[in-house]
Backbone as ProteinMPNN parsed JSONL, in Angstrom:
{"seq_chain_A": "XXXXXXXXXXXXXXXXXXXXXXXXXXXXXXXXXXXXXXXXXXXXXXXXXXXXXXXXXXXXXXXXXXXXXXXXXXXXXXXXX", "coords_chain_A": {"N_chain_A": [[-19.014, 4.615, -13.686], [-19.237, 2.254, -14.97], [-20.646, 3.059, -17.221], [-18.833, 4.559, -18.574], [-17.05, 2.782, -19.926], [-18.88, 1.602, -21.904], [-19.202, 3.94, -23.777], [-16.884, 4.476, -24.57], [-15.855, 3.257, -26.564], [-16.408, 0.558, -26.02], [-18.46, -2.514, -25.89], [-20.423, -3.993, -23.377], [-20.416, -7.129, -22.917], [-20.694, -9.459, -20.74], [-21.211, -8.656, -17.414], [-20.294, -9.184, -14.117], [-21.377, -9.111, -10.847], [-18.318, -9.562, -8.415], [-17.929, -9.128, -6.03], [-18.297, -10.47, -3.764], [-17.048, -12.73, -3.445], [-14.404, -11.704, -3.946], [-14.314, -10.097, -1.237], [-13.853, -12.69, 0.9], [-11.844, -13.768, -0.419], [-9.944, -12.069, 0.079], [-9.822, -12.084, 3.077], [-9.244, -14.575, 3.581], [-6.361, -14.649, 2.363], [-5.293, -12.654, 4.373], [-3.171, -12.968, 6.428], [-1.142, -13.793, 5.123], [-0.068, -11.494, 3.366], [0.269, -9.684, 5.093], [2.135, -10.438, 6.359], [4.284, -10.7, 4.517], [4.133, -7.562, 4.017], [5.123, -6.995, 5.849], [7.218, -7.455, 6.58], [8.759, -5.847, 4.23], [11.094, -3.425, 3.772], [10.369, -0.745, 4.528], [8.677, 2.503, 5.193], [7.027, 2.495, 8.071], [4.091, 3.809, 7.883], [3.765, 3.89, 5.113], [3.43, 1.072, 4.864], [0.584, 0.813, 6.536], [-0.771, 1.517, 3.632], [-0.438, 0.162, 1.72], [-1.174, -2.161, 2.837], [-3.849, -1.432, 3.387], [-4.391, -1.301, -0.031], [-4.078, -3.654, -0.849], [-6.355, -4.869, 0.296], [-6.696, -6.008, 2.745], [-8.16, -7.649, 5.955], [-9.622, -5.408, 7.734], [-8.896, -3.235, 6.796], [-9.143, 0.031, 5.055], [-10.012, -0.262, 2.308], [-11.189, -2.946, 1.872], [-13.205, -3.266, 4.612], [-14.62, -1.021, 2.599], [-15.615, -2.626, 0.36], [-16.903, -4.954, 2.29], [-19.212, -2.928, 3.112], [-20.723, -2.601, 1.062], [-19.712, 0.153, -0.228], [-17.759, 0.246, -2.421], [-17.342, -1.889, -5.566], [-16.568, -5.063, -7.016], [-16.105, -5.739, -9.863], [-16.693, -8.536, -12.918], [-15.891, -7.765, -16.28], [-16.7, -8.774, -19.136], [-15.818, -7.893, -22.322], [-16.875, -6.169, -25.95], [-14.575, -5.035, -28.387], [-16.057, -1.864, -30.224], [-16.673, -1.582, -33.588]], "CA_chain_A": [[-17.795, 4.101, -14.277], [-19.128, 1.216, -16.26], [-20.949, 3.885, -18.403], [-17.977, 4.897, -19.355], [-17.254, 1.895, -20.78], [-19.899, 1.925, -23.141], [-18.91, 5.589, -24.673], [-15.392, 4.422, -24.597], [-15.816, 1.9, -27.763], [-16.516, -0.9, -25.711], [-19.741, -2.737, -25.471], [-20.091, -4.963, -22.218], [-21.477, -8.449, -23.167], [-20.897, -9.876, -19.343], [-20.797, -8.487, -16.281], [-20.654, -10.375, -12.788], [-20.776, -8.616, -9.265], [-17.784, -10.781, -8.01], [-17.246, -8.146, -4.773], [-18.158, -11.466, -2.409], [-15.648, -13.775, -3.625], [-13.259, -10.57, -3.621], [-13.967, -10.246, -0.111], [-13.576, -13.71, 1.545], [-10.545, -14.315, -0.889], [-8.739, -10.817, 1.026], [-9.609, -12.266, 4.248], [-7.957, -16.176, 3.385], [-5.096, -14.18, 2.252], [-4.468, -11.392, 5.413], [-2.274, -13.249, 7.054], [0.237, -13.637, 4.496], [0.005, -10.274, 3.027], [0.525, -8.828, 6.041], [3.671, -10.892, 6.833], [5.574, -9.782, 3.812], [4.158, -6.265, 4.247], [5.743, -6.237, 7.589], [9.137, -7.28, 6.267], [9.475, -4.458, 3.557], [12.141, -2.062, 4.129], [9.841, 0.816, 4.062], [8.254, 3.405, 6.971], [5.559, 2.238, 8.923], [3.075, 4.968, 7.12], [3.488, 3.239, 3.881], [3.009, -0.193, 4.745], [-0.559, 0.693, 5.948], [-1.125, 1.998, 2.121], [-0.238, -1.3, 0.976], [-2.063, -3.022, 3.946], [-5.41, -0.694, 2.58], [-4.123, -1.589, -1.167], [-3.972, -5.033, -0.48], [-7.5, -4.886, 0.51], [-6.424, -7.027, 3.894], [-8.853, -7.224, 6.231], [-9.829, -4.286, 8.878], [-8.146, -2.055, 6.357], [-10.17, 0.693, 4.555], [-10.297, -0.974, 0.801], [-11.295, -4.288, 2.748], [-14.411, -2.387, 4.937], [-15.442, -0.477, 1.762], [-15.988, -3.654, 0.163], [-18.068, -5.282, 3.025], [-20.024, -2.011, 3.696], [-20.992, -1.97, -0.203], [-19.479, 1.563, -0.442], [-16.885, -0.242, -3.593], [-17.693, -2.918, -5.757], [-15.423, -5.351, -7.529], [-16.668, -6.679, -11.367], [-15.516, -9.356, -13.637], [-16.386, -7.27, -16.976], [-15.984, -9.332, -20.325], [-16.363, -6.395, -23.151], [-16.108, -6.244, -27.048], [-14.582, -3.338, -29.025], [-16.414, -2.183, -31.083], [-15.451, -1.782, -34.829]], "C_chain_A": [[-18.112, 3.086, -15.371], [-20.134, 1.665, -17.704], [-20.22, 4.397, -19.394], [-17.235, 3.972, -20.499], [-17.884, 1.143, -21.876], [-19.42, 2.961, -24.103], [-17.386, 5.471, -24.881], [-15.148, 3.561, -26.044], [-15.732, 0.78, -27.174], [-18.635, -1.248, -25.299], [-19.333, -3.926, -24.275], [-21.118, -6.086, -22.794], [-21.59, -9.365, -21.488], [-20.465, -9.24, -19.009], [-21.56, -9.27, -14.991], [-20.282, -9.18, -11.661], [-19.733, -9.609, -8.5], [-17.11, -10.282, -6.474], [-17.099, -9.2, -3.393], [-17.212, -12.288, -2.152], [-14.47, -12.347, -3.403], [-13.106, -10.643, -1.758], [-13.386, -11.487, 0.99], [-12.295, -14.443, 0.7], [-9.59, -13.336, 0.026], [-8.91, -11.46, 2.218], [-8.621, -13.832, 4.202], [-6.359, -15.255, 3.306], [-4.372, -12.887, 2.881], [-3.336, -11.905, 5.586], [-0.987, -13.165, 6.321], [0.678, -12.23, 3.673], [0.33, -9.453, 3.914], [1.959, -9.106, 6.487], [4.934, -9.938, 5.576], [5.424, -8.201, 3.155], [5.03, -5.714, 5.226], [7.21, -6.482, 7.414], [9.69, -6.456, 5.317], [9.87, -3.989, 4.592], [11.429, -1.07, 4.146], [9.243, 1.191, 5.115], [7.445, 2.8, 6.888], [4.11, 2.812, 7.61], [2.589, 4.112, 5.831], [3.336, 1.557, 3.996], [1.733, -0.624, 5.59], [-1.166, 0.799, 4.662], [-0.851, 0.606, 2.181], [-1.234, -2.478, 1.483], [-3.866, -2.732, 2.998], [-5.418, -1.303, 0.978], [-4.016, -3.21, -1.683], [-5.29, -5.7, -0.044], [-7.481, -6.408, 2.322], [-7.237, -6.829, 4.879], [-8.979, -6.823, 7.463], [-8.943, -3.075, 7.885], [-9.854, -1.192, 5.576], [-11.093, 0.28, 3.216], [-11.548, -1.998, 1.497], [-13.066, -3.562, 3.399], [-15.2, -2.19, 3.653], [-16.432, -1.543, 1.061], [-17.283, -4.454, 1.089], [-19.067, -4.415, 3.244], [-21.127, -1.658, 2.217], [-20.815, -1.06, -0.743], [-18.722, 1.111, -1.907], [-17.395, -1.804, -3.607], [-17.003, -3.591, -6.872], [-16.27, -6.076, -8.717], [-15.811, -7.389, -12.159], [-16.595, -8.661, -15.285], [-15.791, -8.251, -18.457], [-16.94, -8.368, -21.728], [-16.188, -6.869, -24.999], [-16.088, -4.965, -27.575], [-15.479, -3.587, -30.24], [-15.476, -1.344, -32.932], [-15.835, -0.904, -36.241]], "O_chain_A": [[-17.493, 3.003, -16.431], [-20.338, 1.039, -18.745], [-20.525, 4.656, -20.559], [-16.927, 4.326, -21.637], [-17.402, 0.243, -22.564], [-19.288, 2.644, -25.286], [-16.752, 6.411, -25.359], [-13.987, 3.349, -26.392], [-15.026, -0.095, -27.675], [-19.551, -0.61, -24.781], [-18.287, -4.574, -24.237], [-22.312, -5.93, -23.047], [-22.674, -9.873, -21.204], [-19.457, -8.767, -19.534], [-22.692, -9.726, -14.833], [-19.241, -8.525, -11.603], [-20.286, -10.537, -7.911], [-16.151, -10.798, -5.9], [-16.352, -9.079, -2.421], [-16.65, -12.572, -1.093], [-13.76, -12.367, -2.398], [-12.142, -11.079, -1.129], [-12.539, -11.189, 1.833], [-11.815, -15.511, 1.081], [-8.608, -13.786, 0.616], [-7.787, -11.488, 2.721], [-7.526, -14.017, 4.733], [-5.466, -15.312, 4.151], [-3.426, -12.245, 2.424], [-2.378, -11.426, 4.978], [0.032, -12.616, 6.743], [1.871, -12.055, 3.426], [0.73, -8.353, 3.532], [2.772, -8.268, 6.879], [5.831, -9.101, 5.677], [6.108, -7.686, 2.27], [5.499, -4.595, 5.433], [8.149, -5.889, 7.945], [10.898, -6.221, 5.346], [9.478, -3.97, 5.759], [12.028, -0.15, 3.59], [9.163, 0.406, 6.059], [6.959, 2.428, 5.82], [3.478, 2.167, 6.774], [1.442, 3.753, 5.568], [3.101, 0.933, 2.961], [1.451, -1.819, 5.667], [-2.186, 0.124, 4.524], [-1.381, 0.05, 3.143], [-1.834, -3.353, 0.858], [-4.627, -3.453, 2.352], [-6.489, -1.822, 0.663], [-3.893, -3.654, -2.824], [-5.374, -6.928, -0.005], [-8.21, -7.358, 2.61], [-7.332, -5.612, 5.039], [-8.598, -7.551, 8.38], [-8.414, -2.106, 8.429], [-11.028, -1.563, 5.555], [-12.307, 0.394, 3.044], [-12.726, -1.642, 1.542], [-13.985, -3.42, 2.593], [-16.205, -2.862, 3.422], [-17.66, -1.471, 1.099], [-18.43, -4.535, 0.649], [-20.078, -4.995, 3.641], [-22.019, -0.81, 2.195], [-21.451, -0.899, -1.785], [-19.217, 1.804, -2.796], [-17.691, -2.6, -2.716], [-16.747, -2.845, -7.817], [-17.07, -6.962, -8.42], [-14.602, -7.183, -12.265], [-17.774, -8.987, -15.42], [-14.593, -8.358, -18.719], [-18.141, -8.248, -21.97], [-15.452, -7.808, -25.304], [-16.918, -4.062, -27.477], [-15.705, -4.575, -30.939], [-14.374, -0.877, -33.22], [-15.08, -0.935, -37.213]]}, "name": "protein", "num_of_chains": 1, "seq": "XXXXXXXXXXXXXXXXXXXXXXXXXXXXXXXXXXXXXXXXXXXXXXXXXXXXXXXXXXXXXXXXXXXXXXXXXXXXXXXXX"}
C-alpha cells in the first residue's frame, strides 16, 4: 500500500509506525465507545461493525493491531510537480 503512494504522485518524506499509540489510545477509549455504541438505535449485528470499526478492544480491528496482522502510519507526503 505505501508503494502505491509513491506511483501515485506522491513522494513520502516521513513516515512513523504509530500502530502502538493507536493501540493503547483504542483501549483508554473502549469504554466510552462502547457506551454510545450501545445506545444507537440500530440491530445488534451492526453495532459489533462499529464496535470492530471503532477498533475497541477484543474486537477484530483492535486484535489485528496487537497481533501485527494491520499497521497504523502517520505518513507526511509531497506531491510531486
Amino acid at each position: 500500500m505505501l508503494e502505491s503512494i509513491n506511483s501515485n504522485g506522491f513522494n513520502i518524506i516521513e513516515k512513523q509506525d504509530i500502530t502502538t499509540s493507536i493501540i493503547e489510545a483504542s483501549i483508554k477509549m473502549t469504554d466510552d465507545r462502547k457506551k454510545v455504541i450501545k445506545n444507537l438505535q440500530v440491530e445488534g449485528w451492526f453495532k459489533k461493525i462499529l464496535e470492530s470499526f471503532a477498533a475497541t478492544e477484543g474486537s477484530k480491528v483492535h486484535q489485528s493491531f496487537k497481533d501485527g496482522y494491520m499497521k497504523y502510519y502517520s505518513i507526511y507526503c509531497q506531491v510531486d510537480k
